[in-house]
N, C-alpha and C positions, 0 to 999 in steps of 0.2 A: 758446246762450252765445257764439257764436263771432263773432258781430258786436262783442261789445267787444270783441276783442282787434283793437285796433290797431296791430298789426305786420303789416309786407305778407308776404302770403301764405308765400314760399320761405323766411320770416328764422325761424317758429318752428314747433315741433312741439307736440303733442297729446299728452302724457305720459298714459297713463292712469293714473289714482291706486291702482291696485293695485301699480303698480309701485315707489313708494314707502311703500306701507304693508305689503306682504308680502313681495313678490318681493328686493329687495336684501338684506333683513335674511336669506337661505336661505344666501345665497354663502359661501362660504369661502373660495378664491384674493383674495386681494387686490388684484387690478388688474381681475375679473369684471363688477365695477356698471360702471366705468368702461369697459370692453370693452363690455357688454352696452348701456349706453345710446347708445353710440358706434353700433351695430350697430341700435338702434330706430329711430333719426333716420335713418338712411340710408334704414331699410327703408321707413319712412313715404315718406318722397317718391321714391321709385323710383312710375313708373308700374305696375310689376310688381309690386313690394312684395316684391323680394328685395333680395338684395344678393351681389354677384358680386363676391372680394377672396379673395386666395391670403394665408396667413399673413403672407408676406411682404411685403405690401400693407401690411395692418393693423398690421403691425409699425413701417413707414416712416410710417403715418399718425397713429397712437398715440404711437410714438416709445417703445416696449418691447420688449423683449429678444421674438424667438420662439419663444425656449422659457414664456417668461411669456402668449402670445399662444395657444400651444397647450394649456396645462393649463389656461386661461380658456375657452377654446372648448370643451374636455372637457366640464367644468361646466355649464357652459349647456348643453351637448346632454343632458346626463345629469339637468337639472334640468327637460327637457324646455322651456327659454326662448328655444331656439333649435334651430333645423331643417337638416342640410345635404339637400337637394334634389338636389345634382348634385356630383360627381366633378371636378374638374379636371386637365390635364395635368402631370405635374410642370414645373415651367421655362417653360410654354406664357406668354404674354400677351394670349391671349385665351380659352382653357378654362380657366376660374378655379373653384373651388369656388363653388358658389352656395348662400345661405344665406337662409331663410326666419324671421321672427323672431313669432309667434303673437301676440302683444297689442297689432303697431305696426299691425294694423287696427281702426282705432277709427270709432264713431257718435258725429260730434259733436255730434249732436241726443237720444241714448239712453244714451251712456257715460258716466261722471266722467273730466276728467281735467283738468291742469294745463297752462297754455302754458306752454312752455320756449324759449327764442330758443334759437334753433339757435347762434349765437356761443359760448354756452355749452357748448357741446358738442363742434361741430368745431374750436374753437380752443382752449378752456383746460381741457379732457381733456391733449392734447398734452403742454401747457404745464403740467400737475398732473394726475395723475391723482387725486387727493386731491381735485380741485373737483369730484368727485360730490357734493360736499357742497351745492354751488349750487342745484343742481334740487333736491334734495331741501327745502334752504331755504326756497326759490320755493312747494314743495308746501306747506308752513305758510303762506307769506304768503298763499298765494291762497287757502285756504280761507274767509278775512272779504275776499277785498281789499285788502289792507294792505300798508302800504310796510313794514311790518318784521315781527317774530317771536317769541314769548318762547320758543321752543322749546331744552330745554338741554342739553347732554352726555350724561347718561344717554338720553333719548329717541332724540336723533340713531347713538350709539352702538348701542341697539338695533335701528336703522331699517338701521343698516350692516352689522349683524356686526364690527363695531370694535371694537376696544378704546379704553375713555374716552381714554388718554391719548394714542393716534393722531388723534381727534377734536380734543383740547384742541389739540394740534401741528397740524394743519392748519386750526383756524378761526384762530390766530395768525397761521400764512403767509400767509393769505388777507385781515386784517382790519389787520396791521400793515403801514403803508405802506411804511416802510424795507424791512422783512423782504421784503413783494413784491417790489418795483423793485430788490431786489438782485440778485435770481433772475428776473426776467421784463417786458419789451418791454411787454406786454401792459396794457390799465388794471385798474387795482386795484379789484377785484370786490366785495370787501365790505367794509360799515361795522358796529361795535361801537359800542356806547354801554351805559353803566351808568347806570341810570334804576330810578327806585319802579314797581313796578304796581302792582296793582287795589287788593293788599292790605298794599300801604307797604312790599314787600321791596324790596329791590336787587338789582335782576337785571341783567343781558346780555339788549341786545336785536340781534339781528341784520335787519341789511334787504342784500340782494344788490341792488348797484350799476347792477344792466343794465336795473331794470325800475323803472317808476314806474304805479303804481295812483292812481285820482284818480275823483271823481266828478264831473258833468255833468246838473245836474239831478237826477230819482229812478235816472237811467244809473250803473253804474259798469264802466269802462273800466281797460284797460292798455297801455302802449306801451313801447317801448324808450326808453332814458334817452337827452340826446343824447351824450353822451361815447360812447357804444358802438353808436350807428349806422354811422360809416364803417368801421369793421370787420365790423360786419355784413352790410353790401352786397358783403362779399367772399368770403361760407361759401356755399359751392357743393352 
């Protein structure tokens, strides 16, 4: 599968699709998915496939309180989603805790999983931690391919451990253009439209702005939009 994904190599990760169909809906702290796929994406492209970052790292990186950063990290070790491997020094800037994350090694010839542009992650995690809701998104769109979603609140809401109405307030930040650009630099991630499906209702369809699916012949491929290319050439 890995040859359609049209994004150069460093810009996206390899979500595995357990990770949006079991593993976030477990969490309870509220900033945990957000923490924890923050922590997959790292560990994926580490040659090591750790990830070496004292609280107060993750704290500056995320942009969360660390006390919020350490009941997240609790969780995860306790839900067995994440590993510490090593000890760090207090105060040190080089003995950092080092942190092993179990599903960010993946077979992309044997496993399922979802591309994610990394943009997605190390930038508008920061910027919302609420835009866990993107990847998860992306997880619906890419299961046919598709630029957009029918997928609804309830669903989503299960998929998070959310509450509906934390849901309904975050796909509005994210989908209302004013509402974004009040609050963030960033491009506005996702588009809403009310439209019939299959069976003449009117529903909300969501499509996440970062990615464009397209076919090519009997190929079908994905690339990054270009609006959120040159931002993407700068996630490290």
């Amino acid at each position: 599968m890995s040859y359609r994904v049209q994004i150069p190599k460093g810009q996206w990760t390899p979500f595995r699709n357990e990770v949006f169909a079991k593993e976030l809906g477990s969490l309870e702290e509220k900033r945990a998915a957000a923490l924890y796929l923050f922590l997959y994406d790292r560990a994926y492209h580490r040659p090591s496939k750790v990830v070496a970052a004292t609280v107060r790292q993750l704290s500056r990186l995320l942009k969360m309180d660390e006390r919020v950063i350490k009941k997240c990290l609790a969780e995860l070790r306790r839900k067995e989603l994440i590993r510490k491997i090593r000890s760090g020094v207090r105060r040190s800037r080089i003995n950092k805790d080092v942190w092993t994350v179990r599903l960010a090694v993946v077979d992309l010839k044997q496993d399922s999983w979802t591309p994610i542009p990394r943009v997605l992650i190390q930038k508008y995690l920061p910027a919302d931690p609420n835009a866990v809701l993107l990847p998860l998104l992306l997880y619906y769109q890419h299961m046919n391919w598709l630029n957009y979603s029918w997928v609804g609140v309830t669903t989503l809401s299960k998929r998070l451990n959310w509450s509906t109405s934390r849901i309904r307030d975050s796909l509005r930040g994210m989908f209302d253009q004013d509402a974004w650009y009040s609050q963030n630099e960033l491009q506005w991630p996702l588009r809403c439209r009310v439209v019939k499906n299959e069976k003449g209702e009117r529903r909300r369809r969501f499509r996440v702005r970062a990615v464009h699916y397209y076919q090519a012949g009997k190929r079908r491929f994905v690339r990054l939009s270009s609006a959120f290319r040159n931002i993407a050439n700068k996630v490290v």
